[in-house]
Structure formats: structure tokens, C-alpha cells
Backbone of each chain as nested JSON, in Angstrom:
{
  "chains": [
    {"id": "A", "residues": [
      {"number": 1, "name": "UNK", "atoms": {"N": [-77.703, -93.698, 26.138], "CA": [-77.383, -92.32, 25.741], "C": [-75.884, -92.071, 25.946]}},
      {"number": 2, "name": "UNK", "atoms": {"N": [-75.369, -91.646, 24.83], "CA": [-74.2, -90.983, 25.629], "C": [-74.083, -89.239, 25.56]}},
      {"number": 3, "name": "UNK", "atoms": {"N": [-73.122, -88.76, 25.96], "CA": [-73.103, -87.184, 25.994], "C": [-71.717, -86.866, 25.054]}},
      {"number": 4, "name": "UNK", "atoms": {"N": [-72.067, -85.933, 24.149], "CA": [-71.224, -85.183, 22.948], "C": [-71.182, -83.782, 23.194]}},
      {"number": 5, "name": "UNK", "atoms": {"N": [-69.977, -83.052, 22.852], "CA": [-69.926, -82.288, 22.76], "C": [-69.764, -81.484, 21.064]}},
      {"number": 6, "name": "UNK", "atoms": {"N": [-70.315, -80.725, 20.987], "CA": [-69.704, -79.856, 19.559], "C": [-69.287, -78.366, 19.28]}},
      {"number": 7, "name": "UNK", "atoms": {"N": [-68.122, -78.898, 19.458], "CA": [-67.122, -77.465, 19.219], "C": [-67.042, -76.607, 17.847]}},
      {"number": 8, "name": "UNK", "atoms": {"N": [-67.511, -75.292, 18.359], "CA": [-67.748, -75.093, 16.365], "C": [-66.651, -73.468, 16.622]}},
      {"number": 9, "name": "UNK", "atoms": {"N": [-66.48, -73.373, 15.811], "CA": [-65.227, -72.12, 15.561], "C": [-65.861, -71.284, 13.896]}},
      {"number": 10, "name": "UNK", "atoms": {"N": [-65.223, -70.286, 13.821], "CA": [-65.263, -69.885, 12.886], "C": [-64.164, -70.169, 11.844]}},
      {"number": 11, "name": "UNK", "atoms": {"N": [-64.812, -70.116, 10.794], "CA": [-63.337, -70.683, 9.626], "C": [-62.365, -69.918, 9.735]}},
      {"number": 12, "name": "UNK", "atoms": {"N": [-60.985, -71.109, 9.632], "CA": [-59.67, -69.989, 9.435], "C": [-59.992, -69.345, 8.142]}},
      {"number": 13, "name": "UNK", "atoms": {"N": [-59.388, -67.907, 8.372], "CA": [-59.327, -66.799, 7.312], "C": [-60.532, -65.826, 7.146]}},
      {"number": 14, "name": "UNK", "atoms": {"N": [-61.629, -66.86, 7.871], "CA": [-62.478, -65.543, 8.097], "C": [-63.001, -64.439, 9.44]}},
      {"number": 15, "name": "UNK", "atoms": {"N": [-63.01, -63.615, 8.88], "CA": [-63.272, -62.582, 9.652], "C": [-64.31, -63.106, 11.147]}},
      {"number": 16, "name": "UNK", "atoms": {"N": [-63.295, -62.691, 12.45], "CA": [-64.348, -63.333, 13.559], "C": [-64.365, -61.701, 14.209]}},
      {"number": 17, "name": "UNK", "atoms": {"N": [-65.614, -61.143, 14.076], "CA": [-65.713, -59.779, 14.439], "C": [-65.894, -59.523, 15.976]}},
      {"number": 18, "name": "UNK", "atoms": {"N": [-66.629, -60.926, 16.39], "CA": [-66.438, -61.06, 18.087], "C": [-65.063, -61.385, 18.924]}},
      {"number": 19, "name": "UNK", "atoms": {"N": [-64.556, -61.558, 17.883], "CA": [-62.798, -62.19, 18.667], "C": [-62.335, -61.217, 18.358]}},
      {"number": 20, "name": "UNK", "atoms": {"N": [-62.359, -60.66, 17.157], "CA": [-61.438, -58.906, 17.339], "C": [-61.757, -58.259, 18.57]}},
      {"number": 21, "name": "UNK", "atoms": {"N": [-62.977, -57.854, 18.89], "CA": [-63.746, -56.856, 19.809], "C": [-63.259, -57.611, 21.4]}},
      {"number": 22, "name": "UNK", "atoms": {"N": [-63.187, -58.644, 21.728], "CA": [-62.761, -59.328, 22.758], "C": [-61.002, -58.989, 22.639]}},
      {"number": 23, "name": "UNK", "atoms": {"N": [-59.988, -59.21, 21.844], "CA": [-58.579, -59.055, 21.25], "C": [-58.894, -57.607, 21.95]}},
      {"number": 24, "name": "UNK", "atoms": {"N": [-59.52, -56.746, 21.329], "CA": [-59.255, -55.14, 21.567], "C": [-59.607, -54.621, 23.388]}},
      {"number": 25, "name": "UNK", "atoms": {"N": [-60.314, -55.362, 23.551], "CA": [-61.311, -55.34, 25.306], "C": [-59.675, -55.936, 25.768]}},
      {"number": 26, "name": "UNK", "atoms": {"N": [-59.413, -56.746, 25.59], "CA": [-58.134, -57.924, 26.482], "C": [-56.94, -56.328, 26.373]}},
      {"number": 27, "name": "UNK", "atoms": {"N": [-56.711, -56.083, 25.274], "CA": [-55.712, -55.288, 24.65], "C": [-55.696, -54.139, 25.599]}},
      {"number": 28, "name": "UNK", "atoms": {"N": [-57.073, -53.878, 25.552], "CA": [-56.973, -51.97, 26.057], "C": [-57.047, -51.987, 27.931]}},
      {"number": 29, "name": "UNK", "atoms": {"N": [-56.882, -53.387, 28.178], "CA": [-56.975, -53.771, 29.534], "C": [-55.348, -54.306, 29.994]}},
      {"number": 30, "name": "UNK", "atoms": {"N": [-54.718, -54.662, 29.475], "CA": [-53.281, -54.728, 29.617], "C": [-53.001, -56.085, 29.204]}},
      {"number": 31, "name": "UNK", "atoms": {"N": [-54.017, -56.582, 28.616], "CA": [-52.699, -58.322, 28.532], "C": [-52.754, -58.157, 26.851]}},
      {"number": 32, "name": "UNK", "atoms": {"N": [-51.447, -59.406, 26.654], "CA": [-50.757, -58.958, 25.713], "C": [-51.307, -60.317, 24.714]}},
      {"number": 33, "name": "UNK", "atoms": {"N": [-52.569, -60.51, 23.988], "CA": [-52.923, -61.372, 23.901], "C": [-53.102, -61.366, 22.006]}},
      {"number": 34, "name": "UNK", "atoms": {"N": [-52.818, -62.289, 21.479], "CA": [-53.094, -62.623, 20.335], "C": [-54.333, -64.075, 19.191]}},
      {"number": 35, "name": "UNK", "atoms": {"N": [-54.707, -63.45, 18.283], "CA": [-55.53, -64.648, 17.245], "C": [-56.635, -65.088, 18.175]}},
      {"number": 36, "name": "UNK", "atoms": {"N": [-57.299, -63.873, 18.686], "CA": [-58.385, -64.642, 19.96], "C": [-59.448, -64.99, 18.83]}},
      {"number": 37, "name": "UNK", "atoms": {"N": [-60.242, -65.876, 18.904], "CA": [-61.391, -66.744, 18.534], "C": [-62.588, -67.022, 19.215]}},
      {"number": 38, "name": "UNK", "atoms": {"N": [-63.734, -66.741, 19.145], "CA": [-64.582, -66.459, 19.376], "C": [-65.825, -67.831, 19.087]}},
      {"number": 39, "name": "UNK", "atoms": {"N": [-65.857, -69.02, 19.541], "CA": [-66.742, -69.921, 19.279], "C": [-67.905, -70.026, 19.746]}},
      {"number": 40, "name": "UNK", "atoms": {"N": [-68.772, -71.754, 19.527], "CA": [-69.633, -71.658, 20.453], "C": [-69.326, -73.686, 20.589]}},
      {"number": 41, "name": "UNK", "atoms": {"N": [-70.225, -73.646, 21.837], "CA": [-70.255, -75.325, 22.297], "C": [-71.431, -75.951, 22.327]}},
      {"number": 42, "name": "UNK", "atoms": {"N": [-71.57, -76.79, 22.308], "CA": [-73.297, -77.442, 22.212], "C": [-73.392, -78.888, 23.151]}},
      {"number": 43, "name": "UNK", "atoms": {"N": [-73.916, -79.394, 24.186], "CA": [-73.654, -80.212, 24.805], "C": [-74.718, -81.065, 24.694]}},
      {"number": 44, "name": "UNK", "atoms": {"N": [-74.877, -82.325, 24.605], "CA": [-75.987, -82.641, 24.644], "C": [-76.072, -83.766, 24.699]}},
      {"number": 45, "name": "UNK", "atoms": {"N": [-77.131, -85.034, 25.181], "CA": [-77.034, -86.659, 25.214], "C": [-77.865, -86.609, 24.196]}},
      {"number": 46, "name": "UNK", "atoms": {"N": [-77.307, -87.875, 23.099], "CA": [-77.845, -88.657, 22.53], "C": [-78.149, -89.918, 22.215]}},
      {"number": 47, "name": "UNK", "atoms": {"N": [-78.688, -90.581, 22.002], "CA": [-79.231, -92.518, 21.89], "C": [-78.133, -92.643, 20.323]}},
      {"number": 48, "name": "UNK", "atoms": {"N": [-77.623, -94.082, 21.337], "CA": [-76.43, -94.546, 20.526], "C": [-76.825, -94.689, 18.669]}},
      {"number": 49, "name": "UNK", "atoms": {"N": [-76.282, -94.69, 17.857], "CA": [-76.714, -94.618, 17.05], "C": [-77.377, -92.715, 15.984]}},
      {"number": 50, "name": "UNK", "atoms": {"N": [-77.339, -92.125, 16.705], "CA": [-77.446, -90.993, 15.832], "C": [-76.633, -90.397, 15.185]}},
      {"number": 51, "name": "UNK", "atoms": {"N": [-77.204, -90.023, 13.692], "CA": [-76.203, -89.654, 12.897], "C": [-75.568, -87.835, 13.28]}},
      {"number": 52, "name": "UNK", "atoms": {"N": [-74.7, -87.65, 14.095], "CA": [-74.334, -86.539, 13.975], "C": [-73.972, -85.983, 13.392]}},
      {"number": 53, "name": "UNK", "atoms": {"N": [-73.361, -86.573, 12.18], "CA": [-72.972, -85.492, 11.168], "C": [-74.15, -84.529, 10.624]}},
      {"number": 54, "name": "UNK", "atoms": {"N": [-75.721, -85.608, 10.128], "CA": [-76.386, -84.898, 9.774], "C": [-77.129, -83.896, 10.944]}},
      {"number": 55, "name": "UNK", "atoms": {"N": [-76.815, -84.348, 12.369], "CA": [-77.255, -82.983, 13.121], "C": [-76.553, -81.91, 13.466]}},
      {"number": 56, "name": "UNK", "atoms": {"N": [-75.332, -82.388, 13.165], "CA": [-74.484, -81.119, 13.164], "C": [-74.431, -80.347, 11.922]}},
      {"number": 57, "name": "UNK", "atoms": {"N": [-74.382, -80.978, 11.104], "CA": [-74.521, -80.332, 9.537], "C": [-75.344, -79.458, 8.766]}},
      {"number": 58, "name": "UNK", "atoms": {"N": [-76.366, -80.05, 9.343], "CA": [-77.861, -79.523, 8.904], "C": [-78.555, -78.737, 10.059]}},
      {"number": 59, "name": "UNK", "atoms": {"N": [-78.14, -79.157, 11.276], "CA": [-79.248, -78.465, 12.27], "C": [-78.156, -76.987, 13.028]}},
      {"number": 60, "name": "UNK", "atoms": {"N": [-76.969, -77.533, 13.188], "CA": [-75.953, -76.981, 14.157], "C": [-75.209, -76.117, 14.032]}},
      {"number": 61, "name": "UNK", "atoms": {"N": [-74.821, -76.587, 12.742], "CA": [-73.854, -75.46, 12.59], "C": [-73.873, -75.119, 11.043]}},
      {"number": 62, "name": "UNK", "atoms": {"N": [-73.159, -74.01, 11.171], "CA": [-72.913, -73.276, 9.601], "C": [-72.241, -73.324, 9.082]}},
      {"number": 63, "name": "UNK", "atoms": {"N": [-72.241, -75.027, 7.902], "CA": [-70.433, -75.171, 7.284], "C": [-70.252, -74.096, 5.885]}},
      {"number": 64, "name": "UNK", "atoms": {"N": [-70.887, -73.376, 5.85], "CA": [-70.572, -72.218, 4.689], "C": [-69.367, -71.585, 6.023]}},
      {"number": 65, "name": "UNK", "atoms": {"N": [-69.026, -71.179, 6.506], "CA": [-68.468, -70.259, 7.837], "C": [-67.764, -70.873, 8.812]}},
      {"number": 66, "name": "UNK", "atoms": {"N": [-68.168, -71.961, 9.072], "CA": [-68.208, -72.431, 10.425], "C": [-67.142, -73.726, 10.478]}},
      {"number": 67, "name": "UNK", "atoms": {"N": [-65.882, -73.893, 11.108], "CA": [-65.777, -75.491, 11.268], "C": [-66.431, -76.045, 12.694]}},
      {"number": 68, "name": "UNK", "atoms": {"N": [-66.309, -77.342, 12.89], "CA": [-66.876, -78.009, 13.954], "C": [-65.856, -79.267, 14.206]}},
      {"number": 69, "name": "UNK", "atoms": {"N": [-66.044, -79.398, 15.558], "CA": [-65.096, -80.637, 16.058], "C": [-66.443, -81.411, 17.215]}},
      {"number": 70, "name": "UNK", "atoms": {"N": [-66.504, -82.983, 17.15], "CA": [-67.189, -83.576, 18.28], "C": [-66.179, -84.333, 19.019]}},
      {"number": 71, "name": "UNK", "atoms": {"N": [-66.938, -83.814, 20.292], "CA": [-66.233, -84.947, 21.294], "C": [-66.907, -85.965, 22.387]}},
      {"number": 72, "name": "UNK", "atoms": {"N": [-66.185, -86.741, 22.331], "CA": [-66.953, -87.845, 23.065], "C": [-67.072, -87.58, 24.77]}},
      {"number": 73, "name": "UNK", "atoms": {"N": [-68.224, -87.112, 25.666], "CA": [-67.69, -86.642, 27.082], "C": [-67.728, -88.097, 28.014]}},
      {"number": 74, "name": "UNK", "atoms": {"N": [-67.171, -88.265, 28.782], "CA": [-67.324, -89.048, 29.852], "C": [-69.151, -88.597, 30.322]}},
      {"number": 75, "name": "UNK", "atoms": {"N": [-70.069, -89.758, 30.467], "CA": [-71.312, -89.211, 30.79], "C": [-71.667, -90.326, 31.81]}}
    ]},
    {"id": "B", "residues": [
      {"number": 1, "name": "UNK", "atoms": {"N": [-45.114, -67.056, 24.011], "CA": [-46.47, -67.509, 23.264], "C": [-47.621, -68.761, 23.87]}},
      {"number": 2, "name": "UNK", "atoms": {"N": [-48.669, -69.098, 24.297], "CA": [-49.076, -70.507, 23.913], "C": [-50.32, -69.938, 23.843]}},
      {"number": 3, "name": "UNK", "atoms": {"N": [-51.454, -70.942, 23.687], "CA": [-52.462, -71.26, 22.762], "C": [-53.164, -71.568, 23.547]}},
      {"number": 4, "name": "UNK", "atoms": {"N": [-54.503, -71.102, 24.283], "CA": [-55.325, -71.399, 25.106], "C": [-56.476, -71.592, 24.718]}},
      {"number": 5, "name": "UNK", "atoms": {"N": [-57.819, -72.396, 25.08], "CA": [-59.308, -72.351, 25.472], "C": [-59.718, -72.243, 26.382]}},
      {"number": 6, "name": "UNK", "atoms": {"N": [-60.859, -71.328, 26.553], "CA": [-61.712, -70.836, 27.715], "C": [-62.837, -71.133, 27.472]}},
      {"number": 7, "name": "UNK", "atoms": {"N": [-63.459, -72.578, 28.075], "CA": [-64.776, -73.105, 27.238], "C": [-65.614, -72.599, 28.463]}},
      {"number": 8, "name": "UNK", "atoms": {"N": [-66.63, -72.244, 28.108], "CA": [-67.566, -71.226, 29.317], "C": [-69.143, -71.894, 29.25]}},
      {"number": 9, "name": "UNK", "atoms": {"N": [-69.55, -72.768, 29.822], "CA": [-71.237, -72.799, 29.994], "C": [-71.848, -72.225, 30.627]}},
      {"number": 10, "name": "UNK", "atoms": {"N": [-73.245, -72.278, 30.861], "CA": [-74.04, -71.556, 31.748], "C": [-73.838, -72.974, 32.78]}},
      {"number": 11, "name": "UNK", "atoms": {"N": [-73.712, -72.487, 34.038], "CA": [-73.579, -73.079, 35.982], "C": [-75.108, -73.794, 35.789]}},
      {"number": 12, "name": "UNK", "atoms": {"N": [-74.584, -75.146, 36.431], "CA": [-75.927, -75.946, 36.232], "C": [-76.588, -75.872, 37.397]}},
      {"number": 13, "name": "UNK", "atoms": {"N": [-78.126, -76.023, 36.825], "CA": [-78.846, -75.821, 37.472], "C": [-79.781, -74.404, 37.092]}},
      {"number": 14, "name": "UNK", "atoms": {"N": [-78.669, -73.608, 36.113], "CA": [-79.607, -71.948, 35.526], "C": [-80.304, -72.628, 34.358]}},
      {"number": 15, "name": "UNK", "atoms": {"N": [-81.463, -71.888, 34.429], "CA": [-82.074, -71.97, 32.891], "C": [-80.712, -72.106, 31.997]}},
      {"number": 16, "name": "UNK", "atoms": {"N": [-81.144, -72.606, 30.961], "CA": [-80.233, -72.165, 29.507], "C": [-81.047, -71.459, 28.263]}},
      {"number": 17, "name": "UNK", "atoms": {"N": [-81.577, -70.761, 28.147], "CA": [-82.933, -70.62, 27.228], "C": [-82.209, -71.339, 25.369]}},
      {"number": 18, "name": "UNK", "atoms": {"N": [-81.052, -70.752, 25.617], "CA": [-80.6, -71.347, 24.151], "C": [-80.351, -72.763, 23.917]}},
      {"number": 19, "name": "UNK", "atoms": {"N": [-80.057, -73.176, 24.744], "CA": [-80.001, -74.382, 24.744], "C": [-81.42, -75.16, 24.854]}},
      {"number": 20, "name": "UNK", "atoms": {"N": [-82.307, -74.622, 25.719], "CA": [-83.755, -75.172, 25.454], "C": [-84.037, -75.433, 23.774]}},
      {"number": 21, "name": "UNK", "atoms": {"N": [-83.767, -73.987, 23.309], "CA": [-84.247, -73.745, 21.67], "C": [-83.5, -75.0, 21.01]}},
      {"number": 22, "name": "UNK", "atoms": {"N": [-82.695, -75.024, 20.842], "CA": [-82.135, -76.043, 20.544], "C": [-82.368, -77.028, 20.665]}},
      {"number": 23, "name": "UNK", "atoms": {"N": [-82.853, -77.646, 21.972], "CA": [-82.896, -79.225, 22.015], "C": [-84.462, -79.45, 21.329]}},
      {"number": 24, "name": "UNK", "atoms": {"N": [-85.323, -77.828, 21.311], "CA": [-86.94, -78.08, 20.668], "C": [-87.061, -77.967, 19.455]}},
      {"number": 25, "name": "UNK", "atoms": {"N": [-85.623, -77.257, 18.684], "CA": [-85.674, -77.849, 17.579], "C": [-85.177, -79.483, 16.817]}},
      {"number": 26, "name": "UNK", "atoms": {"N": [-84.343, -79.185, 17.804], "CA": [-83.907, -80.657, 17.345], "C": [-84.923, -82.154, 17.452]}},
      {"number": 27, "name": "UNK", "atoms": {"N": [-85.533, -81.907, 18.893], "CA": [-87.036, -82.64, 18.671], "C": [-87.626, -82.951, 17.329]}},
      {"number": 28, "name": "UNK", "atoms": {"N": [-87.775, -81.282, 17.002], "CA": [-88.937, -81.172, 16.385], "C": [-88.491, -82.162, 14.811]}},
      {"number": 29, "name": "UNK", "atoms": {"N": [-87.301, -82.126, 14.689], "CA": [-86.478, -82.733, 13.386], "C": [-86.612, -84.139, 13.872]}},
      {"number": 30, "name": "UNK", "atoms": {"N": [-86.803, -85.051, 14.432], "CA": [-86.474, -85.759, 14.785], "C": [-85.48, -86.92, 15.547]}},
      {"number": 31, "name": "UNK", "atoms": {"N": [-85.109, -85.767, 16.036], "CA": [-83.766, -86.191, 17.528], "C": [-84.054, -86.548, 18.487]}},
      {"number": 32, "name": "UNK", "atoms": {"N": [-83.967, -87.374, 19.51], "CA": [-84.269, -87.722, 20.562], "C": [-83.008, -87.508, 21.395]}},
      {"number": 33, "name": "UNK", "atoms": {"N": [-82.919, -86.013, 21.178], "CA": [-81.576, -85.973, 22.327], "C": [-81.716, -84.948, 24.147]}},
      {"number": 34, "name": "UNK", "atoms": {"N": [-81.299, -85.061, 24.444], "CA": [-81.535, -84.42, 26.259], "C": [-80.59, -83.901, 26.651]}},
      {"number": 35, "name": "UNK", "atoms": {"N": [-80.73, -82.821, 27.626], "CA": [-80.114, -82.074, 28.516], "C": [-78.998, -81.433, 27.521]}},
      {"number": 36, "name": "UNK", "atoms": {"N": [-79.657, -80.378, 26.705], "CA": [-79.266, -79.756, 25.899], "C": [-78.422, -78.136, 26.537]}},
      {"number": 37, "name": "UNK", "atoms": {"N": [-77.222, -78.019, 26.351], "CA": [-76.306, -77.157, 26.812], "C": [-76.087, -76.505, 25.428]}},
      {"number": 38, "name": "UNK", "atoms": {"N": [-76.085, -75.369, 26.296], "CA": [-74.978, -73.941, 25.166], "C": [-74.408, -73.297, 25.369]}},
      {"number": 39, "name": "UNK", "atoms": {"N": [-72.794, -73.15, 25.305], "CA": [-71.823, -72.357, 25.713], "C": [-70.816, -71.834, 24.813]}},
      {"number": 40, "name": "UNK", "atoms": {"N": [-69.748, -71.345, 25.141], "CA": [-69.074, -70.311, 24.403], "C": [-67.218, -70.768, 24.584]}},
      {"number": 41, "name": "UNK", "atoms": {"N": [-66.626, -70.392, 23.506], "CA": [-65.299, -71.028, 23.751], "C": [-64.387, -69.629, 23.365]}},
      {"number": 42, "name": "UNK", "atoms": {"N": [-63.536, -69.734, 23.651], "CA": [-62.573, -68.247, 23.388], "C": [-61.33, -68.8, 23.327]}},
      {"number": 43, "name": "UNK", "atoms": {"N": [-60.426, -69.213, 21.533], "CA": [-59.219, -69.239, 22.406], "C": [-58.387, -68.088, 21.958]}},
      {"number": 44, "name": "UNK", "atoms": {"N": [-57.082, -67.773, 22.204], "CA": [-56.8, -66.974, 22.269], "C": [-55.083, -67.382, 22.595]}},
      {"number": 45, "name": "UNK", "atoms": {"N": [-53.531, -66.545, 21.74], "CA": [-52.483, -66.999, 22.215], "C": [-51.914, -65.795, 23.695]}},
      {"number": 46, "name": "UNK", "atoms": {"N": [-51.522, -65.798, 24.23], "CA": [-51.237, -65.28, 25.393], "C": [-49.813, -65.586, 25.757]}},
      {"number": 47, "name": "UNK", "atoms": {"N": [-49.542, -64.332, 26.618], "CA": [-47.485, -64.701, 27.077], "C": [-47.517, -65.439, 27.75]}},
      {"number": 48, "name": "UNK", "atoms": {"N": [-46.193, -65.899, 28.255], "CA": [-46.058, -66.525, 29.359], "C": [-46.358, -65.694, 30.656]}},
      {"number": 49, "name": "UNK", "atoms": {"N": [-46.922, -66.571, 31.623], "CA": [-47.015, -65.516, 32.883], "C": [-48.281, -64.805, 33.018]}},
      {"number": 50, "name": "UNK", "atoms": {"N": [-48.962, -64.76, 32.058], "CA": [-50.582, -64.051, 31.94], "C": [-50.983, -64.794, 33.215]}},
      {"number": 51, "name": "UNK", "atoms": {"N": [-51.942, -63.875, 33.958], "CA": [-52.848, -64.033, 34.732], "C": [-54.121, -64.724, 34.049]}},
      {"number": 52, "name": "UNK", "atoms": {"N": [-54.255, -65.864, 34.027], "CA": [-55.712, -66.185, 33.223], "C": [-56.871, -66.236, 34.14]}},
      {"number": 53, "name": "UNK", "atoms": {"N": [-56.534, -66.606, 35.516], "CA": [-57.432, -66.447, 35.987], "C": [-58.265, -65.077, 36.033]}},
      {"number": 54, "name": "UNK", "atoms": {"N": [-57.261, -64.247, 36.377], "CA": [-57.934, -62.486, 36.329], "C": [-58.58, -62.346, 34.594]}},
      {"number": 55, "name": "UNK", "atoms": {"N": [-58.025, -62.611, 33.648], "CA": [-58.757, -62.665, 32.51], "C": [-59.51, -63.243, 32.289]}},
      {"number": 56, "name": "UNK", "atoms": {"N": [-60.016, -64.5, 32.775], "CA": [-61.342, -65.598, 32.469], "C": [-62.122, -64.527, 33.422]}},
      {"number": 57, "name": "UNK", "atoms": {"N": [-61.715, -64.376, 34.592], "CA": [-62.881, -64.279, 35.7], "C": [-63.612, -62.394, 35.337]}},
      {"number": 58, "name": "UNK", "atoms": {"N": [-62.862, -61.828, 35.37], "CA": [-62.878, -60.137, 35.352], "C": [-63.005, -60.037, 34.281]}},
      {"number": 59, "name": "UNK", "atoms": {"N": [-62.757, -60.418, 32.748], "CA": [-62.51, -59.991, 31.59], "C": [-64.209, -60.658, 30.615]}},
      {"number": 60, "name": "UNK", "atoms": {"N": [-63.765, -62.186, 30.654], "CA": [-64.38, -63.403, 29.508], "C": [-65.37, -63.845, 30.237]}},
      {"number": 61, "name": "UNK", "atoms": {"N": [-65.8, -64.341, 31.646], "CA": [-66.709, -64.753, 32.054], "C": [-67.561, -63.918, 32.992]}},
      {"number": 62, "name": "UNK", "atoms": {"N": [-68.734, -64.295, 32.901], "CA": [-69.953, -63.603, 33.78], "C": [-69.736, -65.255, 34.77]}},
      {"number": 63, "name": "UNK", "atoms": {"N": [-68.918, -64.812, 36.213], "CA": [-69.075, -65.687, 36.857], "C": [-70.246, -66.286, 38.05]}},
      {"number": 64, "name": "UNK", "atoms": {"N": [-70.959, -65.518, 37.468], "CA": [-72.456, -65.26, 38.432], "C": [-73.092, -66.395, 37.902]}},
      {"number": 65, "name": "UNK", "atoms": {"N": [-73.04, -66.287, 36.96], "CA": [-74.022, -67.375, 35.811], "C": [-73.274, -68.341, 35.211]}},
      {"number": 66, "name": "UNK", "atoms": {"N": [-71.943, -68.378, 35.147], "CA": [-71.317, -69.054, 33.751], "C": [-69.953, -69.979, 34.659]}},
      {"number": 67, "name": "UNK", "atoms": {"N": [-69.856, -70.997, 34.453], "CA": [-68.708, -71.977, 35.034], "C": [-67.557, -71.912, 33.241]}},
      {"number": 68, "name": "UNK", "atoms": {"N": [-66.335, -71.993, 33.768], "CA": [-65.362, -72.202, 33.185], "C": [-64.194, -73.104, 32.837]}},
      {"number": 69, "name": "UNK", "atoms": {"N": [-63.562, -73.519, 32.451], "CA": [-62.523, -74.277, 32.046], "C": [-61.84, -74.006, 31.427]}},
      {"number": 70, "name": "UNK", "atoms": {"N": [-60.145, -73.95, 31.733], "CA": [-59.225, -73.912, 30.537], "C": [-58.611, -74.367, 30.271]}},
      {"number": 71, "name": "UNK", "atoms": {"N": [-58.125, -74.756, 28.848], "CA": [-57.782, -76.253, 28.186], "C": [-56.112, -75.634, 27.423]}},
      {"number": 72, "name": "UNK", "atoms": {"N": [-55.145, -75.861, 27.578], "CA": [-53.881, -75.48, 26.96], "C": [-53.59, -76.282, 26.005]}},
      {"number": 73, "name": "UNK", "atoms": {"N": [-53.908, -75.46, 24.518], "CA": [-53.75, -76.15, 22.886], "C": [-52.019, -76.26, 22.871]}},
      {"number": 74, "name": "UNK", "atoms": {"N": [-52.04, -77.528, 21.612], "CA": [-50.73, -77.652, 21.154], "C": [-50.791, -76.193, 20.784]}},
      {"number": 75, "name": "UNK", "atoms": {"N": [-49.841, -75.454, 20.316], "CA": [-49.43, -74.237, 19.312], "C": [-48.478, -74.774, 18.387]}}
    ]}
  ]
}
């Protein structure tokens, strides 16, 4: 097994309505913060050999919207 | 200016319920993957000199439940 991570973001240019609302919370609290982004992470072991693209693709995430990055963790 | 991540999981050892869902769907597709995690990433550009700790801890994280990390992006 090893352990992956998958980093998924919302597409540049589109609207991240949770990173505004976090931007405005940071804002109306005093720090001076900009382009906040709002993702999610997915951690998980898998047996060598699985195709992640198709589980990230199909099961994980939302590439109409969504980009994604994997990473390999120390496990 | 620089360019931060605040990758946030749930503290091991808590339930994860989303992450359960996840790893039972992915089962159910035919994955054989384990110890299924779900967490949240925030990045965000910030001044120099920001307090991040007071912003991860007081602001972005529920530190009761949720462990943190922050990762400093190229910009």
C-alpha cells in the first residue's frame, strides 16, 4: 500500500463562494489577507497499482469545477 | 505579499464520518483502499508579519478536533 494524498481546489476564475466568506471573516477581523481559496484533501492508502486518475476523476472530484493535484506521502 | 496553505484534517484518532463515506464508496466501486481521511485546505496571500498562528488557530481551525499545517507556496 502506499498513502496519497489529493489536493483538489476550485478552478481558477471560478467563483469560490467559501473563500470569499472566509477573505471577508479574515478581513472584518484585521488581517490584511488576499485570493483566499477554499479546498478540500482526501488521504488515503492504496495497493500499488491503482489507477488514480480514474478514482480521482470519476469518484473524487469534480473536473467540470474542480482542479486536483496528487501527492505521494511518506507512509 | 506571500502565498500560503493551511491544510487542516480531522486529529487522529476522531471519527471522520466523511471520510468513512468515502472510503464506502469507493469500496463499493471497486477500490481496495484504507484509512480514508478528509480535510480542508485554505490558501490564501497574506503580508509580511501576519500572525498565522492567531489566524489558523482563532480564525480557520476548530483546534479541538482538527490538526494543522502550513505550507509556504512559491507566489
Amino acid at each position: 500500500m502506499r498513502r496519497i494524498r489529493i489536493r483538489i481546489m476550485p478552478k481558477k476564475g471560478l467563483l469560490d463562494p467559501q473563500g470569499r466568506a472566509v477573505e471577508e471573516m479574515l478581513e472584518e477581523n484585521g488581517f490584511k489577507v488576499k485570493g483566499v481559496r477554499v479546498g478540500k484533501v482526501v488521504e488515503m492508502s492504496v495497493p500499488e497499482g491503482t489507477d488514480l486518475k480514474k478514482l480521482a476523476e470519476e469518484y473524487v472530484v469534480n473536473t467540470l469545477i474542480e482542479d486536483y493535484e496528487i501527492e505521494e506521502l511518506a507512509s
